[in-house]
C-alpha positions as a Markdown table, in Angstrom:
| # | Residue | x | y | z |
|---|---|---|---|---|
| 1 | Unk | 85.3 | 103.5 | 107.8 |
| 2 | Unk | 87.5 | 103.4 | 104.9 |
| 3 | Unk | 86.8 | 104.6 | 101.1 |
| 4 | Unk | 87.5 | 104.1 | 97.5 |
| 5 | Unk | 89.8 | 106.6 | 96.1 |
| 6 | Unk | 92.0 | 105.9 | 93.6 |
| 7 | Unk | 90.8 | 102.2 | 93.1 |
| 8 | Unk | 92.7 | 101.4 | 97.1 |
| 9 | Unk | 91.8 | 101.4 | 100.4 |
| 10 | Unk | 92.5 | 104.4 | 102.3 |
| 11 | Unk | 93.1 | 103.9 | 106.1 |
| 12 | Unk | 91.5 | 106.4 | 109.0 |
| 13 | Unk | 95.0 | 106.3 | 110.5 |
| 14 | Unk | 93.5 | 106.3 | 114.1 |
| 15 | Unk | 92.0 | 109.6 | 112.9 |
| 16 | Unk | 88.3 | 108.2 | 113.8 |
| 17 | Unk | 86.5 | 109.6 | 116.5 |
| 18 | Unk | 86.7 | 107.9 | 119.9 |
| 19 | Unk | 83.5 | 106.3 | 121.9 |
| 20 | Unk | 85.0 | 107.7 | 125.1 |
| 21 | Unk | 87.4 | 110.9 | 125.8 |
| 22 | Unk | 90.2 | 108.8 | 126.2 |
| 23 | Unk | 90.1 | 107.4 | 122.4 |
| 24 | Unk | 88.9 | 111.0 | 121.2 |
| 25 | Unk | 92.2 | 112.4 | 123.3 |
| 26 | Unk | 94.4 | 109.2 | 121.5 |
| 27 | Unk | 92.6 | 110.5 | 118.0 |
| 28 | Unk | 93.4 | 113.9 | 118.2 |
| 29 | Unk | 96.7 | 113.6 | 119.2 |
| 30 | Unk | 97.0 | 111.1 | 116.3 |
| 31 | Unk | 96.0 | 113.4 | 113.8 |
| 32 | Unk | 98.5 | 116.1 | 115.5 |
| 33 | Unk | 101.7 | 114.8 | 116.0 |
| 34 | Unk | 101.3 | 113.7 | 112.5 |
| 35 | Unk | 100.7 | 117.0 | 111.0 |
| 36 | Unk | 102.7 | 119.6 | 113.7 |
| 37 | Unk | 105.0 | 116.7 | 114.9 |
| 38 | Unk | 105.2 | 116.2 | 118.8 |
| 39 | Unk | 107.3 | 119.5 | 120.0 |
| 40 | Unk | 104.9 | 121.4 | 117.5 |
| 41 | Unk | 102.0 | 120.0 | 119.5 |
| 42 | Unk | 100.5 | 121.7 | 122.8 |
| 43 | Unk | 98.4 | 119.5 | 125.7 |
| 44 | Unk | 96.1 | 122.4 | 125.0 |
| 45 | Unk | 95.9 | 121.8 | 121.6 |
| 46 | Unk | 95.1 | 118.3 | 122.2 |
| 47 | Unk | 92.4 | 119.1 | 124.3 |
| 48 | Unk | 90.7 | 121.3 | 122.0 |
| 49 | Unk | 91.0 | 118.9 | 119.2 |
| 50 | Unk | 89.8 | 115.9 | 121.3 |
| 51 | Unk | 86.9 | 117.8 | 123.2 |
| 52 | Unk | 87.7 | 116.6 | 126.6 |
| 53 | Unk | 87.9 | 118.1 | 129.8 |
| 54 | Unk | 91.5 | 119.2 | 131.1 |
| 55 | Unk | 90.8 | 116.5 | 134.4 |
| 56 | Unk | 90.1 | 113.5 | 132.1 |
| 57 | Unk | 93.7 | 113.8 | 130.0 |
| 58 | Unk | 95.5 | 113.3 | 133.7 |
| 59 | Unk | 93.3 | 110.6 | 134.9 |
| 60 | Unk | 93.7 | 109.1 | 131.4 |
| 61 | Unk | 97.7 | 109.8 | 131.3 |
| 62 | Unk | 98.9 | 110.8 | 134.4 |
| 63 | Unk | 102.7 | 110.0 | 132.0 |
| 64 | Unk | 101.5 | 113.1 | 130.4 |
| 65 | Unk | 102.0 | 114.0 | 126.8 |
| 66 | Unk | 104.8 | 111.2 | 126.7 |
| 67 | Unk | 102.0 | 109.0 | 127.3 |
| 68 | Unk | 100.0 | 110.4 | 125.2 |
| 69 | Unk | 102.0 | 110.0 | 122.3 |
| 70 | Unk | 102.9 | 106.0 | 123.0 |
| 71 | Unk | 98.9 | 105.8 | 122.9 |
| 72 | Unk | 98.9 | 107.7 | 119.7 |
| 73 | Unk | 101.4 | 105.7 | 118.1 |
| 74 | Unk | 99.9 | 102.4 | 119.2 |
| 75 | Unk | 96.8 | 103.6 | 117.8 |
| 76 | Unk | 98.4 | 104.3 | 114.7 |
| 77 | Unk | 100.2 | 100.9 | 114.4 |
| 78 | Unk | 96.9 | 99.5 | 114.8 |
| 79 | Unk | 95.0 | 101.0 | 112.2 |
| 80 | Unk | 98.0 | 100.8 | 109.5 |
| 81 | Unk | 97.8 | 96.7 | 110.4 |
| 82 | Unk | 94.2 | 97.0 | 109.6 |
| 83 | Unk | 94.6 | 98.3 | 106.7 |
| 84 | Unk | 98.1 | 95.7 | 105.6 |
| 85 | Unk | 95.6 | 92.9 | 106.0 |
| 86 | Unk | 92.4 | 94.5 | 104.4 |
| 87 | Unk | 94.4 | 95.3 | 101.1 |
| 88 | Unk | 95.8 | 91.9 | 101.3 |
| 89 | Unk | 92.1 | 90.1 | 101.8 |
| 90 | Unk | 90.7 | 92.1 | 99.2 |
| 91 | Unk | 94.0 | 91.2 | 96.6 |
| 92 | Unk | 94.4 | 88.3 | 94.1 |
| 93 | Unk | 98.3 | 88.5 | 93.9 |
| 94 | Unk | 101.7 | 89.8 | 95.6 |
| 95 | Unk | 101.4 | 93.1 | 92.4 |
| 96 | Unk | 97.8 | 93.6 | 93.4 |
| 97 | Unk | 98.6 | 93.9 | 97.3 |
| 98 | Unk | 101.6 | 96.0 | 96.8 |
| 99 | Unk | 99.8 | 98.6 | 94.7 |
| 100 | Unk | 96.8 | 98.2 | 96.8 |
| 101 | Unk | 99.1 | 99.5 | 100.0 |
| 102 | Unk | 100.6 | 102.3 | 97.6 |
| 103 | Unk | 97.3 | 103.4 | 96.4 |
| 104 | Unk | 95.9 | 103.3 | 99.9 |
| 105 | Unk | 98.6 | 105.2 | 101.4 |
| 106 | Unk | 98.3 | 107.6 | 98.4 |
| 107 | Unk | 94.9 | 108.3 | 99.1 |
| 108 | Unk | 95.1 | 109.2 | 102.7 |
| 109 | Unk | 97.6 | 111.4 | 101.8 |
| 110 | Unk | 95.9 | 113.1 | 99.1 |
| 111 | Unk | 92.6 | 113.1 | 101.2 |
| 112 | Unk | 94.4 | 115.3 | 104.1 |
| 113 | Unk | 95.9 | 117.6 | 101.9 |
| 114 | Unk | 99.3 | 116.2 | 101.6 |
| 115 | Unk | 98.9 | 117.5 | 105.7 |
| 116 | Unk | 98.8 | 113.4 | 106.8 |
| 117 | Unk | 101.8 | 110.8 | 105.9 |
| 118 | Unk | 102.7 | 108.2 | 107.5 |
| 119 | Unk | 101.3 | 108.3 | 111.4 |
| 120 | Unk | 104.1 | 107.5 | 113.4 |
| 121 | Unk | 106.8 | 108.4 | 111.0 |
| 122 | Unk | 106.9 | 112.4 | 112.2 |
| 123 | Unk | 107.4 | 111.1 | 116.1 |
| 124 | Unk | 109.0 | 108.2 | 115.5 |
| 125 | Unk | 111.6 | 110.9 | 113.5 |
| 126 | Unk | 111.6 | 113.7 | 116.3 |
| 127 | Unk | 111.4 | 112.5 | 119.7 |
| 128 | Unk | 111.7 | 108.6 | 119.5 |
| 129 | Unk | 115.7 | 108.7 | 120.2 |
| 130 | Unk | 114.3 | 110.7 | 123.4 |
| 131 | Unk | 112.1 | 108.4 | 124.8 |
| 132 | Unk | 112.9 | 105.0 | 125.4 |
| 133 | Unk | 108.5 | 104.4 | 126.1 |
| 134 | Unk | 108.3 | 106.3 | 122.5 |
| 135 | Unk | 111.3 | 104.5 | 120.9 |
| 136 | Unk | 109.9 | 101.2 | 121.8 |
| 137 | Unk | 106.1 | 101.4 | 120.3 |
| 138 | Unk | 107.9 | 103.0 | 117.3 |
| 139 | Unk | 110.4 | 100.1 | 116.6 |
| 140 | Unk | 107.5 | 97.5 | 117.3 |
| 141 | Unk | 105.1 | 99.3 | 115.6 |
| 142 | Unk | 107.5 | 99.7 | 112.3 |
| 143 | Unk | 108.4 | 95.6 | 112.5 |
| 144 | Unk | 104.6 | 95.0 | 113.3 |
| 145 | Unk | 103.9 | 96.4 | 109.5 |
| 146 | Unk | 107.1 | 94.6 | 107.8 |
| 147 | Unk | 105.4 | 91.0 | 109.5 |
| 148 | Unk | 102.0 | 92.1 | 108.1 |
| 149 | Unk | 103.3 | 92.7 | 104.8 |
| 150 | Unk | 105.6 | 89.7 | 104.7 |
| 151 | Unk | 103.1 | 87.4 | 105.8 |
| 152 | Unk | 100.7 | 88.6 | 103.1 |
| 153 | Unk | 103.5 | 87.7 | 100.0 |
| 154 | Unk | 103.7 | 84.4 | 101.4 |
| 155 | Unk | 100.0 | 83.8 | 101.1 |
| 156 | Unk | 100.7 | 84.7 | 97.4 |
| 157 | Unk | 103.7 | 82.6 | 96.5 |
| 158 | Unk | 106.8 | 84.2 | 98.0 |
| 159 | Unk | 108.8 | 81.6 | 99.6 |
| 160 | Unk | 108.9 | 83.7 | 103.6 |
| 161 | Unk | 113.2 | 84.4 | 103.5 |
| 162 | Unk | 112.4 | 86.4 | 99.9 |
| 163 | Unk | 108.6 | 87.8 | 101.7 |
| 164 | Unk | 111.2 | 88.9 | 104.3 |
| 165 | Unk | 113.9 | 91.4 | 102.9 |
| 166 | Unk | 110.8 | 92.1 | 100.3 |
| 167 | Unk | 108.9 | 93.3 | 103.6 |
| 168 | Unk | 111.8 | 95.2 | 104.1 |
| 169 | Unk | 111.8 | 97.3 | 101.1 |
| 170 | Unk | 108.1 | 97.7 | 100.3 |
| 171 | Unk | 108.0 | 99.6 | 103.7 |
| 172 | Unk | 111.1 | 101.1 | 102.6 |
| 173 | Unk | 109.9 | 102.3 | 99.6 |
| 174 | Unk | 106.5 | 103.5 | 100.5 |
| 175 | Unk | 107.7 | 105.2 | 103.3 |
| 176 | Unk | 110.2 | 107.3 | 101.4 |
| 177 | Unk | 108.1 | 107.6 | 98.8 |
| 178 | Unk | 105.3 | 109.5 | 101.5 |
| 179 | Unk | 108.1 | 111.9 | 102.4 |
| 180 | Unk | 108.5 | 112.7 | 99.3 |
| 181 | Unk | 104.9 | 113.2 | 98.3 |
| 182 | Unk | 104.3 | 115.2 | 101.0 |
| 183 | Unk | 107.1 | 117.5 | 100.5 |
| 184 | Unk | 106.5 | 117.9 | 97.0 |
| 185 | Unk | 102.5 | 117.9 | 97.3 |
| 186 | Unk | 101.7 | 115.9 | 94.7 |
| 187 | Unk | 101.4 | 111.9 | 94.3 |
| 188 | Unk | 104.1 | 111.3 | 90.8 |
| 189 | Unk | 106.6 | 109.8 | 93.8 |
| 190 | Unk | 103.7 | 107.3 | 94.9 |
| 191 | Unk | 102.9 | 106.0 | 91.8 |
| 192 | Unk | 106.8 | 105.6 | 90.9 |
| 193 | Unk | 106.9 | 103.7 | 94.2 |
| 194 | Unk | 104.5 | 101.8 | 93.0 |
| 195 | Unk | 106.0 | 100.5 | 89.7 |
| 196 | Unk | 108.9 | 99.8 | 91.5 |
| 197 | Unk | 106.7 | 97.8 | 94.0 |
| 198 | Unk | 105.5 | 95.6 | 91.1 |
| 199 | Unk | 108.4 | 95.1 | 89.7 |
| 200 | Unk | 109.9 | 94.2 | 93.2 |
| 201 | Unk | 107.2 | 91.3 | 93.5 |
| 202 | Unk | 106.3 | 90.0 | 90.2 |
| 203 | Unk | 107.0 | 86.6 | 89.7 |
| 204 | Unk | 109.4 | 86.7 | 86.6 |
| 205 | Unk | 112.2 | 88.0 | 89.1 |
| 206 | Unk | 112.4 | 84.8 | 90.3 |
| 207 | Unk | 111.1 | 85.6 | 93.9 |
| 208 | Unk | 107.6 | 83.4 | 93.6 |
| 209 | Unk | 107.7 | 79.6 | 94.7 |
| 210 | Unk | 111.5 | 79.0 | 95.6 |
């Protein structure tokens, strides 16, 4: 269930509990290779996080932890795509949706304890150039969010070769601007990315209706 925090949408991040022990293994993992990154994560620490029985993680991924974590990033992709297209149901304009993802994304950060950033970003970082399975849901994962986002600046007037490379650089910028935030532990490099997200999308620059 998402919240109101900071007037945006924060997104569970596939951080929800599961239905079945498969989706609460996928969740915990989730959660854990975010925070600890994948080499700082144990199969036993998964299991104690997700509550499941040592027998159900091999029936469930007999891949292992590798197969784990391509579940855990898919899982991630999803909920962030949720989240792209709530902000951008709930917006009135390309400056409204960009802060509305910056906001969003600021909250969930703030609401772990500057412990949760992006949810793929950490794997994507440390063991993606490892794994081609782990490399792959990364890259589509990553393009699935620049499409989301692009697809929502259309909808508000951006001709789709400008909602393109603008896709591009709102990821770009958010991104950065959660490594940032995180490191530092405090949200100032959020809300700088989103001024410059604003300014990136308002329609005096000459992006809207070309």
């Amino acid at each position: 269930m998402t919240v109101d925090i900071l007037r945006g949408k924060r997104y569970p991040v596939a951080m929800a509990k599961g239905s079945d022990s498969k989706e609460k293994t996928l969740a915990a993992a989730a959660r854990l290779f975010c925070r600890r990154g994948y080499h700082g994560t144990a199969l036993q620490d998964i299991l104690a996080a997700g509550g499941a029985p040592r027998g159900s993680l091999y029936f469930h991924f007999p891949g292992g932890k590798e197969e784990i974590a391509e579940g855990a990033v898919s899982l991630g992709d999803q909920a962030v795509r949720g989240f792209i297209r709530q902000v951008a149901d709930t917006s009135r304009g390309a400056e409204a949706f960009v802060a509305g993802l910056a906001r969003g994304m600021a909250a969930n950060l703030e609401a772990s304890d500057f412990h949760e950033g992006c949810p793929i970003a950490t794997t994507a970082l440390e063991i993606a150039a490892d794994s081609d399975a782990i490399s792959k849901a990364t890259r589509d994962a990553f393009a699935a969010w620049e499409r989301e986002i692009s697809l929502a600046l259309t909808r508000f007037g951006i001709n789709a070769r400008q909602a393109a490379s603008a896709a591009t650089a709102v990821l770009s910028q958010l991104e950065g601007a959660l490594l940032l935030a995180r490191t530092y532990r405090n949200l100032d490099p959020m809300r700088r990315a989103e001024d410059a997200l604003r300014l990136l999308v308002r329609p005096d620059r000459g992006r809207q209706g070309r």
